[in-house]
MDTraj code that builds the backbone (N, CA, C; nanometers):
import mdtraj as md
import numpy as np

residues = "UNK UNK UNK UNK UNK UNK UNK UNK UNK UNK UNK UNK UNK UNK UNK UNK UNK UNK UNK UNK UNK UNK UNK UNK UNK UNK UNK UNK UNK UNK UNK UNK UNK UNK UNK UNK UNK UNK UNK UNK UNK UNK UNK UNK UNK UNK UNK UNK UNK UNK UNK UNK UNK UNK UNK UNK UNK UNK UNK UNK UNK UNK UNK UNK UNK UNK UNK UNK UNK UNK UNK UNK UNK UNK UNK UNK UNK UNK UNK UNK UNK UNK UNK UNK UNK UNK UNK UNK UNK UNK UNK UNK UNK UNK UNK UNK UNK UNK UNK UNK UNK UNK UNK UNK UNK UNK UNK UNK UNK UNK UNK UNK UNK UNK UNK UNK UNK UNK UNK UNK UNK UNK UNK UNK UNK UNK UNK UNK UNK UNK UNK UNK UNK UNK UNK UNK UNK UNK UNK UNK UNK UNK UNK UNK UNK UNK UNK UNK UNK UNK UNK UNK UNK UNK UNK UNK UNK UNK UNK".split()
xyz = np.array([
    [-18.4818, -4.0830, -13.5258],
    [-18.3798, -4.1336, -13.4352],
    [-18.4061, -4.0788, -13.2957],
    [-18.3738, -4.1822, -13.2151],
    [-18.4444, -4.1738, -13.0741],
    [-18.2998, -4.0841, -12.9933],
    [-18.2970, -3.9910, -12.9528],
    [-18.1957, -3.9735, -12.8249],
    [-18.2056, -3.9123, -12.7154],
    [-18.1255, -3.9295, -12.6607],
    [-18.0919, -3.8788, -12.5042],
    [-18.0340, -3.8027, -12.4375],
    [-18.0559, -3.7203, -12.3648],
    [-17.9341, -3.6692, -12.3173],
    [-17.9175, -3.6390, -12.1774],
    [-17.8479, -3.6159, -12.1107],
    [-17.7450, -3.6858, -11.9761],
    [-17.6824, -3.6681, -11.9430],
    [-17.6452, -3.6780, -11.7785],
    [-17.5244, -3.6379, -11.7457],
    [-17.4329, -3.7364, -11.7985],
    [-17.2870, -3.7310, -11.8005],
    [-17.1853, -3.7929, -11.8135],
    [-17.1577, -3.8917, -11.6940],
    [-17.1310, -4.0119, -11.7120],
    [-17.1250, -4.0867, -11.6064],
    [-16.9474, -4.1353, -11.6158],
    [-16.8907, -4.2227, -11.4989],
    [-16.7474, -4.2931, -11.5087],
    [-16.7529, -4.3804, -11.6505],
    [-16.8586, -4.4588, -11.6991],
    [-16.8430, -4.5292, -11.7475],
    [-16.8243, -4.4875, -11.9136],
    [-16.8868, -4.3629, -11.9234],
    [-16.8561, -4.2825, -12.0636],
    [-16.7329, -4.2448, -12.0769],
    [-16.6151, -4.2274, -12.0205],
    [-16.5146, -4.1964, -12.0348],
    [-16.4367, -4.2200, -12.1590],
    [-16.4155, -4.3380, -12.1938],
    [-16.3529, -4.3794, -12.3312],
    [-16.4095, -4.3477, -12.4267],
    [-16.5500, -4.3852, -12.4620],
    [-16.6474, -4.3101, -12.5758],
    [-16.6102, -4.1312, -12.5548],
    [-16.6325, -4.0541, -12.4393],
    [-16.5702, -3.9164, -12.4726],
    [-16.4292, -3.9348, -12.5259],
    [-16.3626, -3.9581, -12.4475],
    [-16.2232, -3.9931, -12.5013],
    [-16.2268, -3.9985, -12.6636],
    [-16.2527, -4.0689, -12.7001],
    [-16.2702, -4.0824, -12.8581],
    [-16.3622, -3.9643, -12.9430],
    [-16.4627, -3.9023, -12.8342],
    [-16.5334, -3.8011, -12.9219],
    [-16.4460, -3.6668, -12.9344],
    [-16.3315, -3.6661, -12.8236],
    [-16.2936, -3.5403, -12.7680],
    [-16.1769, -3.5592, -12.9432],
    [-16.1617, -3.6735, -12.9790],
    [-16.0783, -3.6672, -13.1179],
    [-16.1407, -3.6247, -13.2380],
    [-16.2432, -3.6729, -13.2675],
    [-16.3357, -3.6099, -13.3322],
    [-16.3553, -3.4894, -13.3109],
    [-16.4106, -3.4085, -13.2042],
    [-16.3937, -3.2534, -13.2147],
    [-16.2493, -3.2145, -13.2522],
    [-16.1455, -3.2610, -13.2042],
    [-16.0362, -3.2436, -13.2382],
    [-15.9323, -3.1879, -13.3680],
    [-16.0004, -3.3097, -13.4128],
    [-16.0350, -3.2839, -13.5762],
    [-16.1146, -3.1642, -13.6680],
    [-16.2381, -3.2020, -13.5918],
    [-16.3324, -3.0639, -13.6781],
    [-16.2743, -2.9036, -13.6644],
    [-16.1798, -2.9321, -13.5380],
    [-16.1202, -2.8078, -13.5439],
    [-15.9561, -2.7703, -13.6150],
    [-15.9837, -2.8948, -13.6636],
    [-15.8894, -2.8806, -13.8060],
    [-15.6727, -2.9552, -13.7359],
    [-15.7155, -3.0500, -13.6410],
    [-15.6279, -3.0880, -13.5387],
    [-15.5602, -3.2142, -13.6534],
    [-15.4588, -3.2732, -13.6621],
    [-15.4107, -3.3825, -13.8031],
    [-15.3352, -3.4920, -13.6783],
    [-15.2950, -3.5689, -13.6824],
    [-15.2708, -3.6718, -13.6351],
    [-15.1654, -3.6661, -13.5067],
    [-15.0609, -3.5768, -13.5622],
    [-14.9102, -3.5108, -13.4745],
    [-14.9882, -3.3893, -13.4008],
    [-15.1290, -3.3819, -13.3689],
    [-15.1979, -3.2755, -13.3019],
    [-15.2253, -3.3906, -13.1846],
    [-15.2823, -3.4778, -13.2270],
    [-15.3458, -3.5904, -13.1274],
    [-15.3279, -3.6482, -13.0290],
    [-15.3698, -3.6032, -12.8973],
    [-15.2799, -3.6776, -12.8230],
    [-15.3017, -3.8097, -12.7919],
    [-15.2594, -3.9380, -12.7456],
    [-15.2819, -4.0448, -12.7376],
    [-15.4038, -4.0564, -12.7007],
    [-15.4381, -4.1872, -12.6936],
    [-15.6090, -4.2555, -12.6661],
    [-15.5977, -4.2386, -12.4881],
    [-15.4972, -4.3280, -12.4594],
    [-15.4893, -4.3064, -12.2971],
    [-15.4909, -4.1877, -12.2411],
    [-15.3970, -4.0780, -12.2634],
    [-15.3975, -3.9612, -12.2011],
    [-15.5195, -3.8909, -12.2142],
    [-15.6194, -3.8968, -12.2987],
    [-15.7360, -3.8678, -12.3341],
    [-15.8154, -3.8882, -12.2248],
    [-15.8086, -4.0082, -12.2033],
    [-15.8935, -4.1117, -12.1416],
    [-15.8679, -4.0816, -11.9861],
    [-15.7437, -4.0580, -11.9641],
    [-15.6951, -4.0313, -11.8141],
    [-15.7071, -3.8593, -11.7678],
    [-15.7310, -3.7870, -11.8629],
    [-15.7225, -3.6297, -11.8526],
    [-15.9364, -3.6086, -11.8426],
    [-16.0060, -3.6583, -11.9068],
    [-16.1366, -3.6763, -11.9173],
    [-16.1633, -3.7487, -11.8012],
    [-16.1520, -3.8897, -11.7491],
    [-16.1735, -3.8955, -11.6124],
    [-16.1159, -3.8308, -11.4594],
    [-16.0197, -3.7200, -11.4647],
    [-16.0055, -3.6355, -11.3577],
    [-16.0535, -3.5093, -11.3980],
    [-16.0629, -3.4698, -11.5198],
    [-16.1605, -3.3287, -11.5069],
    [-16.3225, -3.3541, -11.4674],
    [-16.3137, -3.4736, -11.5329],
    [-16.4856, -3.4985, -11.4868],
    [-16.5472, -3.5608, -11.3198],
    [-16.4184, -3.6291, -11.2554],
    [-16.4637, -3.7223, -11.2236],
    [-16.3722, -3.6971, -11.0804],
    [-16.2637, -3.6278, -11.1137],
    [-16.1218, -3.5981, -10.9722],
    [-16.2165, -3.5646, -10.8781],
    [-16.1342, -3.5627, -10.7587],
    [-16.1725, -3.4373, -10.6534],
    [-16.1135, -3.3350, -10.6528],
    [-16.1299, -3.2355, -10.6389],
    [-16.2728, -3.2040, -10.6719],
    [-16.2603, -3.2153, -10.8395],
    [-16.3995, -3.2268, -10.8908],
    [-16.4054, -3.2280, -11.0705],
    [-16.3903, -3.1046, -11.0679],
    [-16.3628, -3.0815, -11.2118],
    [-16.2898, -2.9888, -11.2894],
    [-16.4353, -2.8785, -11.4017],
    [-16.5056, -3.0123, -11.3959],
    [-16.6071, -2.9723, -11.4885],
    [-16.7302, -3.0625, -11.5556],
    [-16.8543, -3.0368, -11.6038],
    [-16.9409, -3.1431, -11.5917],
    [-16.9874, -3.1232, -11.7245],
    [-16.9930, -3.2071, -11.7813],
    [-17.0417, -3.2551, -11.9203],
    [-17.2149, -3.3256, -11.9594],
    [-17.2438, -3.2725, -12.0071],
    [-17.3943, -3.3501, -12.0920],
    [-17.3621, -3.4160, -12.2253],
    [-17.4251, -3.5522, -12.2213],
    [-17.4090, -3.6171, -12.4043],
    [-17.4840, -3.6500, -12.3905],
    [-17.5041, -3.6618, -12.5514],
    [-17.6230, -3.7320, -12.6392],
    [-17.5529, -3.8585, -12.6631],
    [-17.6828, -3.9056, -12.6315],
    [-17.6053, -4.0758, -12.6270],
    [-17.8117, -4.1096, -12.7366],
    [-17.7598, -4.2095, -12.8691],
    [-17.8396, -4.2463, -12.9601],
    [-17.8830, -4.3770, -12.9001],
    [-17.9960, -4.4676, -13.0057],
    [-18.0399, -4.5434, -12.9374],
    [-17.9942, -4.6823, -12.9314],
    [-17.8666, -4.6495, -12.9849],
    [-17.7969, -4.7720, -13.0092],
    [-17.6426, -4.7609, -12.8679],
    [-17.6685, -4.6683, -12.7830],
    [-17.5481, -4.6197, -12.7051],
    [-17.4691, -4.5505, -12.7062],
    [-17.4323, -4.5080, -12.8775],
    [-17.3333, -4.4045, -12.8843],
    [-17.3348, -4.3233, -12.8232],
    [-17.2310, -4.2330, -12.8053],
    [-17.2489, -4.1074, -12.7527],
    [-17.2169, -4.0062, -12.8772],
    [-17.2828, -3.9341, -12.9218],
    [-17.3056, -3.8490, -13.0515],
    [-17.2864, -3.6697, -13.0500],
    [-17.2665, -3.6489, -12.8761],
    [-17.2806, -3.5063, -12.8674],
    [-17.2152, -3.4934, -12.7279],
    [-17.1613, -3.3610, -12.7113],
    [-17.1635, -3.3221, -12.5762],
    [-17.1568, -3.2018, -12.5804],
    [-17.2121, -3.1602, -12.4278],
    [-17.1948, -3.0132, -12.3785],
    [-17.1086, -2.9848, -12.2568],
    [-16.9858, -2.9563, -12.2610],
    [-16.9031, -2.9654, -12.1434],
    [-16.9374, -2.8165, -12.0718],
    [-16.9078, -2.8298, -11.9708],
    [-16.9347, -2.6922, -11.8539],
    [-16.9162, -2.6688, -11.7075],
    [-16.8863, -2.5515, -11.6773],
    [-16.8119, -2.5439, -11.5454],
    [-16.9065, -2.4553, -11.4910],
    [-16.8706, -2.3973, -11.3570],
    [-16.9494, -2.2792, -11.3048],
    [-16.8180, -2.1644, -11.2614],
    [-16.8468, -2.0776, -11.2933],
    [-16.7427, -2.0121, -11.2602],
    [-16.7976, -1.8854, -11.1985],
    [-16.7046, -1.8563, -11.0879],
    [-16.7544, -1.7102, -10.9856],
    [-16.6209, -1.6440, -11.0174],
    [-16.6719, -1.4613, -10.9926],
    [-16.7702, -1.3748, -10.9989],
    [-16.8686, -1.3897, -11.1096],
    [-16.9524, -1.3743, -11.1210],
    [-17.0100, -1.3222, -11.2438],
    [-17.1181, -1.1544, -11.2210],
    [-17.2762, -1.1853, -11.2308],
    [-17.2349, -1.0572, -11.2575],
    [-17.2821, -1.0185, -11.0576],
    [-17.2325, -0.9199, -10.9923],
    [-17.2124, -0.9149, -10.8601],
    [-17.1446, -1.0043, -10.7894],
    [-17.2131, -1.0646, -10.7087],
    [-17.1515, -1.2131, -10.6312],
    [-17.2044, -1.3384, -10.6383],
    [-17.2799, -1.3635, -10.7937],
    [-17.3465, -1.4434, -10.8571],
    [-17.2459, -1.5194, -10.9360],
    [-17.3181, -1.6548, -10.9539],
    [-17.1745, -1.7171, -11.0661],
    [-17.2454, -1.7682, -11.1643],
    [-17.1978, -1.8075, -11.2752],
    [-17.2605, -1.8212, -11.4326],
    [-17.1905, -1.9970, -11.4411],
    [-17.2862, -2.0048, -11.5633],
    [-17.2469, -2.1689, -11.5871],
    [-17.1897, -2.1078, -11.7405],
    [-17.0716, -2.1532, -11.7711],
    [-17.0068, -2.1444, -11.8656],
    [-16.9721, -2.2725, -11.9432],
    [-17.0043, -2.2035, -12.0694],
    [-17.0059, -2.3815, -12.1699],
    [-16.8974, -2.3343, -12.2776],
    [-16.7501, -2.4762, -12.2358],
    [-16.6938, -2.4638, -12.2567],
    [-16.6886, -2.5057, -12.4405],
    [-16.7720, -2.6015, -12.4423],
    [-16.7772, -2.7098, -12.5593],
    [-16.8951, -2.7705, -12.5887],
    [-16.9625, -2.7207, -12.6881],
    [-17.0915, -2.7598, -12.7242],
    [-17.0812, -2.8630, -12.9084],
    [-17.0744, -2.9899, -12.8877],
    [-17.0637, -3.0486, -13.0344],
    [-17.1348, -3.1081, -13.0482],
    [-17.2062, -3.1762, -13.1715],
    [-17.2476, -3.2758, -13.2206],
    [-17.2601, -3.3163, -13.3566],
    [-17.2092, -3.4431, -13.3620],
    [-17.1646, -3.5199, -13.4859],
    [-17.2430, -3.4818, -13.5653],
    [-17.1417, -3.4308, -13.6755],
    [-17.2088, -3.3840, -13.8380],
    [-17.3215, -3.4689, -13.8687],
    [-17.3582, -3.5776, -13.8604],
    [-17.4755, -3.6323, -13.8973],
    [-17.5754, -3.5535, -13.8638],
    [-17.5996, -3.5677, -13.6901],
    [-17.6859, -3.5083, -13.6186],
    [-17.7270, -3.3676, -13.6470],
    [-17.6619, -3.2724, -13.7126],
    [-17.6696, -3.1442, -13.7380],
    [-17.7776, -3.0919, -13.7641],
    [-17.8887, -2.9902, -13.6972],
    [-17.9490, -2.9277, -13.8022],
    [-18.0781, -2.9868, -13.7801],
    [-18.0601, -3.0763, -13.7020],
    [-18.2032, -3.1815, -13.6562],
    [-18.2448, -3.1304, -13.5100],
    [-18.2122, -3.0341, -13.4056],
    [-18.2530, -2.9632, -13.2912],
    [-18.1621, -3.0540, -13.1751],
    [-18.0795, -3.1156, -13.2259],
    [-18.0180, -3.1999, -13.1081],
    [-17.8995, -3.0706, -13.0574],
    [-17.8655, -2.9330, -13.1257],
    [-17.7871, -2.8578, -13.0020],
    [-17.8911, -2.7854, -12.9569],
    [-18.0119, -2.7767, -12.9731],
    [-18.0723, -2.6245, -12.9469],
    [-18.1268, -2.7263, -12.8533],
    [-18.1631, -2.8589, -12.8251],
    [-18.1812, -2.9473, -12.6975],
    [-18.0250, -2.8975, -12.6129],
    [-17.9718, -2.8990, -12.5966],
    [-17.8526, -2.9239, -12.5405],
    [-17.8082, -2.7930, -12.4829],
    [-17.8521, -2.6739, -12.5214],
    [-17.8609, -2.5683, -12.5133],
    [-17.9798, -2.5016, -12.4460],
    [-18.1005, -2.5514, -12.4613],
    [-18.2550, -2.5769, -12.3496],
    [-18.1961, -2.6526, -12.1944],
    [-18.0991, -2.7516, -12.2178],
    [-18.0780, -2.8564, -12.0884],
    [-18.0230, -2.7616, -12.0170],
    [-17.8859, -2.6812, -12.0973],
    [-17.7586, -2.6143, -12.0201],
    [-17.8623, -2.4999, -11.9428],
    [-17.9825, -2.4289, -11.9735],
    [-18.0447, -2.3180, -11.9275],
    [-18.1330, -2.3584, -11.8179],
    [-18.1860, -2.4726, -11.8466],
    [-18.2116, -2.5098, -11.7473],
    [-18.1859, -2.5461, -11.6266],
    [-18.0322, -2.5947, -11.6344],
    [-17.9543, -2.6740, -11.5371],
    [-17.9128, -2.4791, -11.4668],
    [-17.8527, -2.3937, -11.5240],
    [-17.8440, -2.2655, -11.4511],
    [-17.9603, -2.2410, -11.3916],
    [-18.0584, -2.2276, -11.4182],
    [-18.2136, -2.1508, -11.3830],
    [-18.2236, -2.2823, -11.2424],
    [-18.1322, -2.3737, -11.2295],
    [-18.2245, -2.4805, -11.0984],
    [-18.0882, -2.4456, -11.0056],
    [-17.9650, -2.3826, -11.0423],
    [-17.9047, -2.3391, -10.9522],
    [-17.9137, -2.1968, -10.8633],
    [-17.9354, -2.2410, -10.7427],
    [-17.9178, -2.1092, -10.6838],
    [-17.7992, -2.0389, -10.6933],
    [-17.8186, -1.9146, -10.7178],
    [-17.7330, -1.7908, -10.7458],
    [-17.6270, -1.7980, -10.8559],
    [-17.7101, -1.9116, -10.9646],
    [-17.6678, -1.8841, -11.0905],
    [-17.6910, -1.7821, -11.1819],
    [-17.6774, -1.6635, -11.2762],
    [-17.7309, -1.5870, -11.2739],
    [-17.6937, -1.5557, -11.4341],
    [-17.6366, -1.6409, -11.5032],
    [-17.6038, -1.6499, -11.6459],
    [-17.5419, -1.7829, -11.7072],
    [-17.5953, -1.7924, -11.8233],
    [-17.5240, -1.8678, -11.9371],
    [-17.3910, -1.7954, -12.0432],
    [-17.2990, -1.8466, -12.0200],
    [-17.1849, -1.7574, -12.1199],
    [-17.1108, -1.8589, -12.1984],
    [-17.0937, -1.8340, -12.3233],
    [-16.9922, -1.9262, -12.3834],
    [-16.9406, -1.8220, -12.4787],
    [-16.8492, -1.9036, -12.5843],
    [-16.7574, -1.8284, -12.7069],
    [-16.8017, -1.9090, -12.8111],
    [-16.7432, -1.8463, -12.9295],
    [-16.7564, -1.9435, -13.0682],
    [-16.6305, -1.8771, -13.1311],
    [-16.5401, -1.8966, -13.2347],
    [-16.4552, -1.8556, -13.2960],
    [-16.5478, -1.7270, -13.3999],
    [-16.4674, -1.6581, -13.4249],
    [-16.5199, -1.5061, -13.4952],
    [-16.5266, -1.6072, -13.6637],
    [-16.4158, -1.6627, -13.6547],
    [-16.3958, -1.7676, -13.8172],
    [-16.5263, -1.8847, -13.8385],
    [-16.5932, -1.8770, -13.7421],
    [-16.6856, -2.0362, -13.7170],
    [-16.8524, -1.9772, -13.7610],
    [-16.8795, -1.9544, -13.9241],
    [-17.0072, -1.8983, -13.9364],
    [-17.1011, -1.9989, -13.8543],
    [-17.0743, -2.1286, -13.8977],
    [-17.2170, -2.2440, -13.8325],
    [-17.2347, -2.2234, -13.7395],
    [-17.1604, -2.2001, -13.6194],
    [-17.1470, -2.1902, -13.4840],
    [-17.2297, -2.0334, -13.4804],
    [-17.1836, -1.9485, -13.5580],
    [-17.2605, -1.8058, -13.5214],
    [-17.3860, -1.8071, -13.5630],
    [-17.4674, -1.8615, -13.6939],
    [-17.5263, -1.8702, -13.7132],
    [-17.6759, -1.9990, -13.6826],
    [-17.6081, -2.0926, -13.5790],
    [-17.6719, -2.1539, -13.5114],
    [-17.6835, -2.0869, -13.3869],
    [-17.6215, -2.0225, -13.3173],
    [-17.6361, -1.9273, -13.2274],
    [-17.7410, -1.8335, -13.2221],
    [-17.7431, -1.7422, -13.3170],
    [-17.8323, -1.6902, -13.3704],
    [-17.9755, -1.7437, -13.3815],
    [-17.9803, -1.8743, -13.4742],
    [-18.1013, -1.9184, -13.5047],
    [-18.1890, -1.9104, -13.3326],
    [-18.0819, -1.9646, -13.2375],
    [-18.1829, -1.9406, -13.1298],
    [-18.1927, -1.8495, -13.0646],
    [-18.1766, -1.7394, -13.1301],
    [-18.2419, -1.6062, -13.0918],
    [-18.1245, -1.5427, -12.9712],
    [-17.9984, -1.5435, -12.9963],
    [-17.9077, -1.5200, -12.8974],
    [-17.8174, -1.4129, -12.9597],
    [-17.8051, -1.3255, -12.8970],
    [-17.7474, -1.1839, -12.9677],
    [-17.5558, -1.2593, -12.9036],
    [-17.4207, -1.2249, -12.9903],
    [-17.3596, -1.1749, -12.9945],
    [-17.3246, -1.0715, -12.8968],
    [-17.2003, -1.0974, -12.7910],
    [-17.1836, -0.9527, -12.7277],
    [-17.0495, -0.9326, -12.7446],
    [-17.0227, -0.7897, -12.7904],
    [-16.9254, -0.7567, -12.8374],
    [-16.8484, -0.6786, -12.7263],
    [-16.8510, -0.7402, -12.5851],
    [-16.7922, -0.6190, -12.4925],
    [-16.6695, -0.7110, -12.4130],
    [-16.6383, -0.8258, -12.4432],
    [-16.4674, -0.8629, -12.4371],
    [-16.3912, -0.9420, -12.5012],
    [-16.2852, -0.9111, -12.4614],
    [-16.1604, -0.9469, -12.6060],
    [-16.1263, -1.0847, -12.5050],
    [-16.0872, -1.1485, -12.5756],
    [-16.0313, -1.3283, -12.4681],
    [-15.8735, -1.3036, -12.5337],
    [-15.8059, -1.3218, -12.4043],
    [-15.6774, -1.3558, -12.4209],
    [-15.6195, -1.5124, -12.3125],
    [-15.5445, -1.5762, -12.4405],
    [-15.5304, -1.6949, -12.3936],
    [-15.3676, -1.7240, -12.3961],
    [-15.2784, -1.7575, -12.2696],
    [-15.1451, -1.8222, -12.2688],
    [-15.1425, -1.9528, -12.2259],
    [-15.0360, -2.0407, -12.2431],
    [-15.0039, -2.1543, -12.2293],
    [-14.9854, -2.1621, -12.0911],
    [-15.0025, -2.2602, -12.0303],
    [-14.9654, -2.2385, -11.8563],
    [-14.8111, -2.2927, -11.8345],
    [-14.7510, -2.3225, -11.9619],
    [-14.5918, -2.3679, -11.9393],
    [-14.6000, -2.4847, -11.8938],
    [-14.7347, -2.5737, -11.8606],
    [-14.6718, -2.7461, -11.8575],
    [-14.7522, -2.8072, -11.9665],
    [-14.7131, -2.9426, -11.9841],
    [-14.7486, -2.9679, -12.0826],
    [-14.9237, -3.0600, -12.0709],
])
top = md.Topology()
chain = top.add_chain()
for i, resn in enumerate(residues, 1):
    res = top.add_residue(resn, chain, resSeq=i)
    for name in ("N", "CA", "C"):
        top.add_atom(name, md.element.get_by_symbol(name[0]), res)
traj = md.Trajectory(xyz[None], top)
């Protein structure tokens, strides 16, 4: 199977939209979790796409068009001095695809895309402590685990 991968364009919007349910799911999300198709659709084209965007996404798009994967990601400053890191918020791809090198592509793109920014100066993401596949695909590509901060997360009080 032939694929691709890419920036996110306006016109992917609804196909994310629909993938962002699917991850949704895998993270164990049931129907009264879901939020509508539209709000999906309207929250994915201003993070991606507002002024300013919010954040920039890579998919795997197959050879039939689907879109089968994504890697969402921001840049965020400080990092380490007065350098800023590309942080990946969301790295998926459809259980089919698994296991076939389509994240450890996606994960080559994201290092690359830091290494062509000036005064980028790291790759950082998370995985759940509960999520072996995720740790252990991590791993497979030779990526140590750092055990030096705790994430604390609150609601911002809107909805």
């Amino acid at each position: 199977m032939s694929l691709t991968i890419r920036p996110a364009e306006k016109r992917d919007v609804p196909a994310m939209a629909e993938l962002i349910e699917e991850i949704e799911r895998f993270y164990g999300a049931t129907d009264t979790d879901i939020q509508p198709l539209e709000e999906r659709r309207t929250q994915v084209e201003e993070a991606l796409f507002g002024s300013p965007p919010l954040a920039s996404a890579l998919l795997v798009e197959d050879e039939t068009g689907d879109i089968v994967g994504l890697a969402a990601y921001s840049f965020l400053w400080p990092a380490a001095g007065s350098s800023h890191s590309l942080f990946l918020k969301e790295l998926y791809v459809r259980n089919t695809l698994r296991r076939q090198g389509t994240g450890a592509r996606l994960m080559a793109e994201l290092r690359a895309i830091a290494a062509g920014r000036p005064g980028c100066s790291r790759v950082e993401w998370m995985t759940d402590s509960d999520n072996p596949g995720a740790r252990a695909f991590y791993k497979s590509l030779g990526f140590a685990e750092f055990d030096g901060k705790i994430v604390y997360r609150v609601d911002s009080g809107t909805a």
